[in-house]
mmCIF file of the N, C-alpha and C atoms, coordinates in Angstrom:
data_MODEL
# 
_entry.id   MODEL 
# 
loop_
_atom_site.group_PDB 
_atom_site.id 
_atom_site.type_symbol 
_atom_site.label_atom_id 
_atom_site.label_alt_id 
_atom_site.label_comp_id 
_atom_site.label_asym_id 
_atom_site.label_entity_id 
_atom_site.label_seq_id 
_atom_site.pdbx_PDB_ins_code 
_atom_site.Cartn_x 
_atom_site.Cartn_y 
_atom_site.Cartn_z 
_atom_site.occupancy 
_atom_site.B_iso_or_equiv 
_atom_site.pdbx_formal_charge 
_atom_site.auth_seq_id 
_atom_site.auth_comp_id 
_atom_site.auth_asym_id 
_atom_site.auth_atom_id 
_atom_site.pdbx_PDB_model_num 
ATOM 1   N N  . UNK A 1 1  ? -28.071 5.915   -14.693 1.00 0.00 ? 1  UNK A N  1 
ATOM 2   C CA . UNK A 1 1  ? -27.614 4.553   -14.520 1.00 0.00 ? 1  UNK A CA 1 
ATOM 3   C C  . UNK A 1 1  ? -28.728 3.577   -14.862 1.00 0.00 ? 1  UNK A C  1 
ATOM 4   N N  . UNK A 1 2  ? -29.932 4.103   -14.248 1.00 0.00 ? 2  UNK A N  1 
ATOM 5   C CA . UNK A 1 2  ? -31.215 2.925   -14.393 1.00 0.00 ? 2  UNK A CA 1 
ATOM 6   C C  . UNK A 1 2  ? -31.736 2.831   -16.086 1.00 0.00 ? 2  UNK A C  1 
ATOM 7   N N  . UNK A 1 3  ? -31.123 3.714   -16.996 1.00 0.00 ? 3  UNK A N  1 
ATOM 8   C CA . UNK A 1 3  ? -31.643 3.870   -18.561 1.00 0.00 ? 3  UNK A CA 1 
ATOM 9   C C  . UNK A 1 3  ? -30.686 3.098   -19.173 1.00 0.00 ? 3  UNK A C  1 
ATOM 10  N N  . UNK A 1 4  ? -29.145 3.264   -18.576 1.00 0.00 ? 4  UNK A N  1 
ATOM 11  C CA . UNK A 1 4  ? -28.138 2.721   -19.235 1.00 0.00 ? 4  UNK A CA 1 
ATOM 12  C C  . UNK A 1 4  ? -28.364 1.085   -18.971 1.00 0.00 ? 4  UNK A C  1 
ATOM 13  N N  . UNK A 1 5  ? -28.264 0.746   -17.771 1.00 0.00 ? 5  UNK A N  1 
ATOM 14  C CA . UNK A 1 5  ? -29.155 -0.889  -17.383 1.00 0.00 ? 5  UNK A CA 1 
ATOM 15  C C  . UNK A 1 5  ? -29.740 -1.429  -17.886 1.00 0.00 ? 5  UNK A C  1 
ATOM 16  N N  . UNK A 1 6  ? -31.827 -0.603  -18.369 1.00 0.00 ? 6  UNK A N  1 
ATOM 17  C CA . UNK A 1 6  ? -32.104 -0.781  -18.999 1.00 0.00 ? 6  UNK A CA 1 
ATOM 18  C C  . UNK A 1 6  ? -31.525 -1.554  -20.895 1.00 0.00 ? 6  UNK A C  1 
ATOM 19  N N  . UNK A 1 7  ? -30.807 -0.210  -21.128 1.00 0.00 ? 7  UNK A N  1 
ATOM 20  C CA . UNK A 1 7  ? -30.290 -0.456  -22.791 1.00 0.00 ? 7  UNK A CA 1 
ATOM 21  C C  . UNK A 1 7  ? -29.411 -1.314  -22.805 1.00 0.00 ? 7  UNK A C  1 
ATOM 22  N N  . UNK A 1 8  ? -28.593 -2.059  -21.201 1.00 0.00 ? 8  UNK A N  1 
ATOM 23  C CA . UNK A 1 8  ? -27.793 -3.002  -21.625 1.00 0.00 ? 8  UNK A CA 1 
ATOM 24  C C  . UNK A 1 8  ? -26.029 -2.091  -21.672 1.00 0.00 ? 8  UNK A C  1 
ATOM 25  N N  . UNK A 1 9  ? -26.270 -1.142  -21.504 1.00 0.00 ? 9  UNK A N  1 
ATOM 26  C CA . UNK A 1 9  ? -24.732 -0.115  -21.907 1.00 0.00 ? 9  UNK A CA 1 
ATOM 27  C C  . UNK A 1 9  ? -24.366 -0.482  -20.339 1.00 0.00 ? 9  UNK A C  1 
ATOM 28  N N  . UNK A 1 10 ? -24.396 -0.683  -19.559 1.00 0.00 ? 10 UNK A N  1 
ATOM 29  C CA . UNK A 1 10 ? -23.749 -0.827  -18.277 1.00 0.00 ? 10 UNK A CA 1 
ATOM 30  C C  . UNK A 1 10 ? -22.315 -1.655  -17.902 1.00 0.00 ? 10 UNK A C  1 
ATOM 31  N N  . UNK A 1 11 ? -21.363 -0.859  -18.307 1.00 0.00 ? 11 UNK A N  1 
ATOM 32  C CA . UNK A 1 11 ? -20.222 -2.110  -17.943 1.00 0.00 ? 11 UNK A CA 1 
ATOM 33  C C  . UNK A 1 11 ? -20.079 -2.348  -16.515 1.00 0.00 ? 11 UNK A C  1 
ATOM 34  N N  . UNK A 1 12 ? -19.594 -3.291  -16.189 1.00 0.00 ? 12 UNK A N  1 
ATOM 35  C CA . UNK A 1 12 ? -19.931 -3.876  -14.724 1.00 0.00 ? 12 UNK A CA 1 
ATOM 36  C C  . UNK A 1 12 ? -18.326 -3.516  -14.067 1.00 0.00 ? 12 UNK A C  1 
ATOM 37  N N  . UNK A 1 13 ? -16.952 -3.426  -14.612 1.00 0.00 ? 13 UNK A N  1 
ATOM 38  C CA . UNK A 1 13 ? -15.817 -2.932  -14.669 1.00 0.00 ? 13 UNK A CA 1 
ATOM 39  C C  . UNK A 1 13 ? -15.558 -1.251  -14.344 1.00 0.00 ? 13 UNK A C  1 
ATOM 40  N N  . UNK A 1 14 ? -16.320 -0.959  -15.207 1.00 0.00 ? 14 UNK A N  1 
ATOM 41  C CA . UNK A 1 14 ? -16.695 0.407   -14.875 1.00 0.00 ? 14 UNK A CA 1 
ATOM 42  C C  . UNK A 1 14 ? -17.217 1.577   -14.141 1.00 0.00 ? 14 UNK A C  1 
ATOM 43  N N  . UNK A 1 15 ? -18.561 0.836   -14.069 1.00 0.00 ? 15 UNK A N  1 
ATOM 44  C CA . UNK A 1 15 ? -19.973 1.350   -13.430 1.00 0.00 ? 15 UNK A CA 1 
ATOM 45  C C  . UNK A 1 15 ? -20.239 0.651   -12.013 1.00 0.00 ? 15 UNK A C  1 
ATOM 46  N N  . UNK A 1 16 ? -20.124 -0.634  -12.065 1.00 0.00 ? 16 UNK A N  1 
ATOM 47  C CA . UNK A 1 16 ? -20.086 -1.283  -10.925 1.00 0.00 ? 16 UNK A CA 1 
ATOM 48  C C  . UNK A 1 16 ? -19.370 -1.810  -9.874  1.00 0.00 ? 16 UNK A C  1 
ATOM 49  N N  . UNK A 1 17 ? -19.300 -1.617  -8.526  1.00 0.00 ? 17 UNK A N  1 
ATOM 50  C CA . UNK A 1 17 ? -18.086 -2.129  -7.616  1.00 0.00 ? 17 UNK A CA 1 
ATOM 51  C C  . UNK A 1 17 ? -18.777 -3.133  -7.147  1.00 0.00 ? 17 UNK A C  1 
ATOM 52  N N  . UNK A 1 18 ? -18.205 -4.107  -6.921  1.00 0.00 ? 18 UNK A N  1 
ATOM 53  C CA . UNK A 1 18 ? -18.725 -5.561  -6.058  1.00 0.00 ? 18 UNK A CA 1 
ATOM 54  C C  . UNK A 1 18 ? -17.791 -5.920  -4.863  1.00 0.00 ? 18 UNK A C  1 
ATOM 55  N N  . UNK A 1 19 ? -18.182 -6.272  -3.715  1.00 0.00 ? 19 UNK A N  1 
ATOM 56  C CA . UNK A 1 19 ? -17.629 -6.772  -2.539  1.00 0.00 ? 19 UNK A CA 1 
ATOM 57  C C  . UNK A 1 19 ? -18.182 -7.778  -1.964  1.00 0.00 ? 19 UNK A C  1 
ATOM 58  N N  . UNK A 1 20 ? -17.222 -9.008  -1.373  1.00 0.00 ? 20 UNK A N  1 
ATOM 59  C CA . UNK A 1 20 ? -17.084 -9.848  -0.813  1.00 0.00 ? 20 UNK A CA 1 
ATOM 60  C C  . UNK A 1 20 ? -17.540 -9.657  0.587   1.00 0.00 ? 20 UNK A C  1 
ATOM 61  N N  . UNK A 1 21 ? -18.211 -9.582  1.553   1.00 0.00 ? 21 UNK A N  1 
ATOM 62  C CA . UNK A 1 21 ? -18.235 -9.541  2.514   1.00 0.00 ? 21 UNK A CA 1 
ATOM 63  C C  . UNK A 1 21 ? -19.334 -10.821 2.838   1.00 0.00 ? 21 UNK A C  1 
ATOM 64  N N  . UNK A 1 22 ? -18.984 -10.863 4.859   1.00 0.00 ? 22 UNK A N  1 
ATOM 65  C CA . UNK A 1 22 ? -19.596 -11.839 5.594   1.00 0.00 ? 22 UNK A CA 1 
ATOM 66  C C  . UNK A 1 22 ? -20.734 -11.247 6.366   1.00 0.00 ? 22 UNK A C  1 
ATOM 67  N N  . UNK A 1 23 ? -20.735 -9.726  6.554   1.00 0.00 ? 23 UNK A N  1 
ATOM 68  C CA . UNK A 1 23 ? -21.303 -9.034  7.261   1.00 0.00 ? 23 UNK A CA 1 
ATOM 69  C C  . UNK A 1 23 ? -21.100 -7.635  6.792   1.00 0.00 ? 23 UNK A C  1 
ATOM 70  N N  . UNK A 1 24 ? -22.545 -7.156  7.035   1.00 0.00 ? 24 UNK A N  1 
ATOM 71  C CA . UNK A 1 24 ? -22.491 -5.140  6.545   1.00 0.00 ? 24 UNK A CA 1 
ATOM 72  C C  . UNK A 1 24 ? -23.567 -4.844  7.369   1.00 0.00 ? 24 UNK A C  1 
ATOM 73  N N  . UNK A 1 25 ? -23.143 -3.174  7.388   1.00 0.00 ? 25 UNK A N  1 
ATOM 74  C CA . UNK A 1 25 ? -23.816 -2.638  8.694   1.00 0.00 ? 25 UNK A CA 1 
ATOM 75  C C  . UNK A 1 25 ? -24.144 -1.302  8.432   1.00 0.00 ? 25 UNK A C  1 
ATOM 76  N N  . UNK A 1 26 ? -25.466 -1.022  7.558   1.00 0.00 ? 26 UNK A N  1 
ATOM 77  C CA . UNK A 1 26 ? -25.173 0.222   7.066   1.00 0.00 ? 26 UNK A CA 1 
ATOM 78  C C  . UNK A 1 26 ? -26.068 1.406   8.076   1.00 0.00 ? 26 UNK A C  1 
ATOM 79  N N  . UNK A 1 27 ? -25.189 2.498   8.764   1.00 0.00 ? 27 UNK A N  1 
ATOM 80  C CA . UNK A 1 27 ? -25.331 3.559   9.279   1.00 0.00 ? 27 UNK A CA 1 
ATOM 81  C C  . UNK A 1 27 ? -26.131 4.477   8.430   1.00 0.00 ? 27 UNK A C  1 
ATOM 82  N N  . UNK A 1 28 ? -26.905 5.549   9.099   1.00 0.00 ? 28 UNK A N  1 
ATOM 83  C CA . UNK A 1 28 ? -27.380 6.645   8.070   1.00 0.00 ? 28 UNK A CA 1 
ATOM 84  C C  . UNK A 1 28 ? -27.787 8.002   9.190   1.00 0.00 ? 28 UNK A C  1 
ATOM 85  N N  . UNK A 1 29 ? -27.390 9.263   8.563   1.00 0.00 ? 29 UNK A N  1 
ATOM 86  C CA . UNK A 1 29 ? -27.983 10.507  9.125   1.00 0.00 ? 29 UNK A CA 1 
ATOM 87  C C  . UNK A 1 29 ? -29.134 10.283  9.584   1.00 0.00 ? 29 UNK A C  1 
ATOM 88  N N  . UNK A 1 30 ? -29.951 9.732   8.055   1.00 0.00 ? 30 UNK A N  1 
ATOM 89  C CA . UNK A 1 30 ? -31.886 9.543   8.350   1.00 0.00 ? 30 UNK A CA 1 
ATOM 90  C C  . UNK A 1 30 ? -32.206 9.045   9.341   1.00 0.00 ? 30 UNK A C  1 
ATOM 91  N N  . UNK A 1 31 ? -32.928 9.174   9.712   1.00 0.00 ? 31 UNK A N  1 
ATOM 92  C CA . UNK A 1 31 ? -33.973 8.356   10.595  1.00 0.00 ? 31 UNK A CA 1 
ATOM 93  C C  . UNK A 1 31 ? -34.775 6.909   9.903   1.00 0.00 ? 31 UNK A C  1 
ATOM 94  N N  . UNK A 1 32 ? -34.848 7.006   8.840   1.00 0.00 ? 32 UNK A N  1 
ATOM 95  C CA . UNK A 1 32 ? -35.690 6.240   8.406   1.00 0.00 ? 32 UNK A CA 1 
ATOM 96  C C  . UNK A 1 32 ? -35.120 6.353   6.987   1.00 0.00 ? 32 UNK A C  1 
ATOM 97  N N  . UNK A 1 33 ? -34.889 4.888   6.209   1.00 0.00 ? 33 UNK A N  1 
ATOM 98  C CA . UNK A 1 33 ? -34.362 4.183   4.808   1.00 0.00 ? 33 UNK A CA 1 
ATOM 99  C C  . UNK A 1 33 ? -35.379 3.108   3.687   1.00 0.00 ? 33 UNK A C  1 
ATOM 100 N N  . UNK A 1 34 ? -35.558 3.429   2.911   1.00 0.00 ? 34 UNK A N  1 
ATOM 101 C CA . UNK A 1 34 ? -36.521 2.643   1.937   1.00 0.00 ? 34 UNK A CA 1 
ATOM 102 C C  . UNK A 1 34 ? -35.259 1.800   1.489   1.00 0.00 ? 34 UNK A C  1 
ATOM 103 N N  . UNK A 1 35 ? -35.997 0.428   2.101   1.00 0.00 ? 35 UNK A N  1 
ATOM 104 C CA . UNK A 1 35 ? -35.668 -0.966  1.689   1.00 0.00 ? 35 UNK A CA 1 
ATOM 105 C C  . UNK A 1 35 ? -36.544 -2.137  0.971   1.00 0.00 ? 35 UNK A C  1 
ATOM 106 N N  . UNK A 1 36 ? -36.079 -2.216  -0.268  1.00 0.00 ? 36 UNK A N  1 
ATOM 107 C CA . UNK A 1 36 ? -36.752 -3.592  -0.853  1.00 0.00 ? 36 UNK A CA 1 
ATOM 108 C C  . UNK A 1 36 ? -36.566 -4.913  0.033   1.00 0.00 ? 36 UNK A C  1 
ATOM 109 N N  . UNK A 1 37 ? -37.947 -5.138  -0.281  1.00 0.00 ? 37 UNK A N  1 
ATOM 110 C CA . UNK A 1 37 ? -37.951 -6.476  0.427   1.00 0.00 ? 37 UNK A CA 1 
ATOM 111 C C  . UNK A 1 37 ? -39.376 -7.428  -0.652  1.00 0.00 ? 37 UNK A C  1 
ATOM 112 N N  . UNK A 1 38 ? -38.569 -8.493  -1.312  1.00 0.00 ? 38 UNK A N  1 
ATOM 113 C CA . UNK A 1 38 ? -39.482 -9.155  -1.957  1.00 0.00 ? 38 UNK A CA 1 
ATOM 114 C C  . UNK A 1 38 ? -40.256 -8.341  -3.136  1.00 0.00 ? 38 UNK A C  1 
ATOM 115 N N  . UNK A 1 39 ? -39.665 -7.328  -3.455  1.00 0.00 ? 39 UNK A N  1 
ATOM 116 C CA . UNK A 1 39 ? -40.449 -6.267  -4.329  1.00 0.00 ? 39 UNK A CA 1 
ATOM 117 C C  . UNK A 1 39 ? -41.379 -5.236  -3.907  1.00 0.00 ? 39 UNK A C  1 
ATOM 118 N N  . UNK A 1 40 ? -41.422 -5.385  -2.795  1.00 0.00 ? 40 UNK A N  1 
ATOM 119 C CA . UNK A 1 40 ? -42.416 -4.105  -1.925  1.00 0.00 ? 40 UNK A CA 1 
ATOM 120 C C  . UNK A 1 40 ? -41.092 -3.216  -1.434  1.00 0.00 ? 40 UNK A C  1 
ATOM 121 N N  . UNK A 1 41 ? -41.484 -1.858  -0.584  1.00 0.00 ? 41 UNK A N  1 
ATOM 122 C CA . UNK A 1 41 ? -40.434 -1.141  -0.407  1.00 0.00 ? 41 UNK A CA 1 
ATOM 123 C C  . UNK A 1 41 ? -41.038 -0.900  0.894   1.00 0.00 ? 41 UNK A C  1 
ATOM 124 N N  . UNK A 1 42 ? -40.245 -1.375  2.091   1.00 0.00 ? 42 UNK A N  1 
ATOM 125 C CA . UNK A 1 42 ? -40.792 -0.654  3.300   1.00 0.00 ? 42 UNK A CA 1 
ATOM 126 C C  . UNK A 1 42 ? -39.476 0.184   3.580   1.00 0.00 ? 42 UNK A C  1 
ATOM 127 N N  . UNK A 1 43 ? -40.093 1.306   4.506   1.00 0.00 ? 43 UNK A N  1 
ATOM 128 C CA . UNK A 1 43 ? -38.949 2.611   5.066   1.00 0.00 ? 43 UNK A CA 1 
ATOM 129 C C  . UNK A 1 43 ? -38.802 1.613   6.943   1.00 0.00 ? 43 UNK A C  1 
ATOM 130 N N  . UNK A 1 44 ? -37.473 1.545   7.095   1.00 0.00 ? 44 UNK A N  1 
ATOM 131 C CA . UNK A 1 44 ? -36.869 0.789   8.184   1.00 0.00 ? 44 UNK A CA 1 
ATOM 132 C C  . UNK A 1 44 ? -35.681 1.469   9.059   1.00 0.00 ? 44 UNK A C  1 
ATOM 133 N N  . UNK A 1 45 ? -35.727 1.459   9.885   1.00 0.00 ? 45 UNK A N  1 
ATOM 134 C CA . UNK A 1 45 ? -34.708 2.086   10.847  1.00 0.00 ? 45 UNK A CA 1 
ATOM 135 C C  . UNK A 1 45 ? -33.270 1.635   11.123  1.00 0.00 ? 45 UNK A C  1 
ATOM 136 N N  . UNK A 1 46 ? -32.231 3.116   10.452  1.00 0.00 ? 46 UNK A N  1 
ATOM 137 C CA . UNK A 1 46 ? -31.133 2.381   10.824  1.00 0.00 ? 46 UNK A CA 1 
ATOM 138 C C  . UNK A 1 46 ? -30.343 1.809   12.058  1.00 0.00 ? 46 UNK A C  1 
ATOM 139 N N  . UNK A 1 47 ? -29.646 1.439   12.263  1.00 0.00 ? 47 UNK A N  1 
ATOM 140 C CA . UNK A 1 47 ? -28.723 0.714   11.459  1.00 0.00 ? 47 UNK A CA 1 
ATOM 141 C C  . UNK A 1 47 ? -29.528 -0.383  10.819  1.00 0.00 ? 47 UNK A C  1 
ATOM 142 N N  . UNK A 1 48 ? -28.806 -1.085  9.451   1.00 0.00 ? 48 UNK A N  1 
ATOM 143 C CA . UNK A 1 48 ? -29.552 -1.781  8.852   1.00 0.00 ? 48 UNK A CA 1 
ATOM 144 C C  . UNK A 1 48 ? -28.578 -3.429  9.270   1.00 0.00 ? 48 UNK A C  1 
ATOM 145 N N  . UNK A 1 49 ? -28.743 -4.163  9.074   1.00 0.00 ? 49 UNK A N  1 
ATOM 146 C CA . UNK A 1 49 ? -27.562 -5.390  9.813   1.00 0.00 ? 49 UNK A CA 1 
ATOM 147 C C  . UNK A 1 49 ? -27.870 -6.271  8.579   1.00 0.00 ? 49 UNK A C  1 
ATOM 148 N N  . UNK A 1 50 ? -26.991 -6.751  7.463   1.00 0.00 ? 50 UNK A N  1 
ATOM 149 C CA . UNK A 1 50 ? -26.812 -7.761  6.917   1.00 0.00 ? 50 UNK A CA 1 
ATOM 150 C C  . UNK A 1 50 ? -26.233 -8.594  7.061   1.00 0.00 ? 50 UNK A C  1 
ATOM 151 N N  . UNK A 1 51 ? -26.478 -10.328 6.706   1.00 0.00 ? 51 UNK A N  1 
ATOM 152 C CA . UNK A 1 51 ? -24.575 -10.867 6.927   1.00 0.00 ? 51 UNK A CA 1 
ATOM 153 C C  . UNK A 1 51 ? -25.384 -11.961 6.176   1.00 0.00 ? 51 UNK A C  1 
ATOM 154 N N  . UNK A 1 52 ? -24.333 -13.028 5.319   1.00 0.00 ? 52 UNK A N  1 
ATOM 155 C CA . UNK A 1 52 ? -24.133 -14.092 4.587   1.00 0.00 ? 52 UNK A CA 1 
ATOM 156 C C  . UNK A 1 52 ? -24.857 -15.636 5.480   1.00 0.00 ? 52 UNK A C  1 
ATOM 157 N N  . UNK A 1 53 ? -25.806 -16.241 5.115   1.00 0.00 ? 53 UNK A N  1 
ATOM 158 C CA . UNK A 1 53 ? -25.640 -17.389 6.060   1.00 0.00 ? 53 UNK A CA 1 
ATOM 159 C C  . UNK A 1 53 ? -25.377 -18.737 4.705   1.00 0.00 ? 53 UNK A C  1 
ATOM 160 N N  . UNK A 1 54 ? -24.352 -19.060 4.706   1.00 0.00 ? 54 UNK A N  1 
ATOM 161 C CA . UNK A 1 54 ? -23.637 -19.676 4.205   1.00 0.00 ? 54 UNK A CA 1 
ATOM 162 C C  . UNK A 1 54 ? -24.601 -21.193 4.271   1.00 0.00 ? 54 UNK A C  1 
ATOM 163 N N  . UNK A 1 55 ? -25.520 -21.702 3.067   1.00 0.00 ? 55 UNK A N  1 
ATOM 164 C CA . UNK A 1 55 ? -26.232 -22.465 3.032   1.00 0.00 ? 55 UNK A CA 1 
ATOM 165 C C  . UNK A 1 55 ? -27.521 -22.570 3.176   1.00 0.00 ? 55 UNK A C  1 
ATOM 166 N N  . UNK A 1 56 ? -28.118 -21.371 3.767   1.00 0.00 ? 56 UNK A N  1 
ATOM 167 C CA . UNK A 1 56 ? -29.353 -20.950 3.541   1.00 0.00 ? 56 UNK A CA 1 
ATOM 168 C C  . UNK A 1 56 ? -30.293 -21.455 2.887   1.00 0.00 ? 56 UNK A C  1 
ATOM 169 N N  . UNK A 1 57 ? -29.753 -21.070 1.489   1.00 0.00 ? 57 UNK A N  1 
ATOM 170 C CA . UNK A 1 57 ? -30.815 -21.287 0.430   1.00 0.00 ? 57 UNK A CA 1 
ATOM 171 C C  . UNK A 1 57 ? -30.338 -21.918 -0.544  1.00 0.00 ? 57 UNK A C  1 
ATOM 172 N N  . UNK A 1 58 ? -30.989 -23.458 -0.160  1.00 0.00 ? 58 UNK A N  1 
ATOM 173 C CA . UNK A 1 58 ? -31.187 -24.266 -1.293  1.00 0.00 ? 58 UNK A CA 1 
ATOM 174 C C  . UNK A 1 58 ? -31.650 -23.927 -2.428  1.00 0.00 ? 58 UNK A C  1 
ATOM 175 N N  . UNK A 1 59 ? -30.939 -24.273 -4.021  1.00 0.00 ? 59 UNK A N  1 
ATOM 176 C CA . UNK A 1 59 ? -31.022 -24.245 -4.864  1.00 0.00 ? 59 UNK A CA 1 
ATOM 177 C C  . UNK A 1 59 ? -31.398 -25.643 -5.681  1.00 0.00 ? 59 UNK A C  1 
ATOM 178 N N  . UNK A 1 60 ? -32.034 -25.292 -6.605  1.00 0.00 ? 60 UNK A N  1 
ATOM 179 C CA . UNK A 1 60 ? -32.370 -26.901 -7.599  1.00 0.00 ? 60 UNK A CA 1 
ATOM 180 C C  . UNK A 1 60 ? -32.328 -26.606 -8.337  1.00 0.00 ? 60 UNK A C  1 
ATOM 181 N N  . UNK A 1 61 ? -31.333 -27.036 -9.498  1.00 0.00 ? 61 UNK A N  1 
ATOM 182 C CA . UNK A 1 61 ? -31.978 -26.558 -11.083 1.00 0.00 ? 61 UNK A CA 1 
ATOM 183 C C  . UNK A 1 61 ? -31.812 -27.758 -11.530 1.00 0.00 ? 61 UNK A C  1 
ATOM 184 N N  . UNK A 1 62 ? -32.219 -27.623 -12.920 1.00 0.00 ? 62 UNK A N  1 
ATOM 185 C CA . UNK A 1 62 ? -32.586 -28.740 -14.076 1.00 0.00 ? 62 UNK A CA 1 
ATOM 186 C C  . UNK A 1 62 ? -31.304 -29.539 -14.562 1.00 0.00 ? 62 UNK A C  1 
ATOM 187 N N  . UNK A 1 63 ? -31.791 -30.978 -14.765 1.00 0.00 ? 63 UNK A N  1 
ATOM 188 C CA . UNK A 1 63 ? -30.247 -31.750 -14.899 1.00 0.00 ? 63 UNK A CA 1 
ATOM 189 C C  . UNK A 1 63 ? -30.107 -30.822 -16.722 1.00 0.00 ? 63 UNK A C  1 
ATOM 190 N N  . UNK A 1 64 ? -28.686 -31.360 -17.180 1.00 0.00 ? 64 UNK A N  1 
ATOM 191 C CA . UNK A 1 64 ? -28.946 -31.166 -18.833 1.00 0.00 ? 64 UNK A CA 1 
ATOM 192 C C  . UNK A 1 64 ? -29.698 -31.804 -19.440 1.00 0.00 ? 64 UNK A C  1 
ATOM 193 N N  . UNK A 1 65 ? -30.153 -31.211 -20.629 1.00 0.00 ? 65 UNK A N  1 
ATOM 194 C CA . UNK A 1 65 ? -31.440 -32.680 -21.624 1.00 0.00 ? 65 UNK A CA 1 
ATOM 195 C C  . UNK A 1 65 ? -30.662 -33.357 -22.394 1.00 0.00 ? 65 UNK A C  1 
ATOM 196 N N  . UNK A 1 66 ? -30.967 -34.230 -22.957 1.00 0.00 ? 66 UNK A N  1 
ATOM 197 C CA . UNK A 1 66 ? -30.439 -35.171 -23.382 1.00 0.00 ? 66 UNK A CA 1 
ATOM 198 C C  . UNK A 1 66 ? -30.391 -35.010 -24.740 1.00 0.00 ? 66 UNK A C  1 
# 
């Protein structure tokens, strides 16, 4: 998957599922899960708890040029 990405062959229809959610809660056998964070990878204990905060993060981009 990570070569096909790379080359761009990745259909997103295909290869990829996407979901809507407000909240996720991911369980695991392990004891311990490698999670990106900011580009580092720390190993973290499950359960893992995500959820949406709706406004968070301000965005700015560039007006159009003229």
């Amino acid at each position: 998957m990570i070569c096909r990405m790379v080359f761009g062959k990745v259909s997103q229809a295909r290869d990829i599922e996407s979901f809507r959610l407000k909240e996720l809660q991911v369980r695991s056998e392990t004891s311990r899960l490698p999670v990106a964070l900011d580009g580092e990878v720390e190993m973290m204990n499950p359960p893992l708890h995500y959820r949406m905060r709706p406004g968070a993060l301000r965005v700015i981009v560039p007006g159009e040029s003229r």
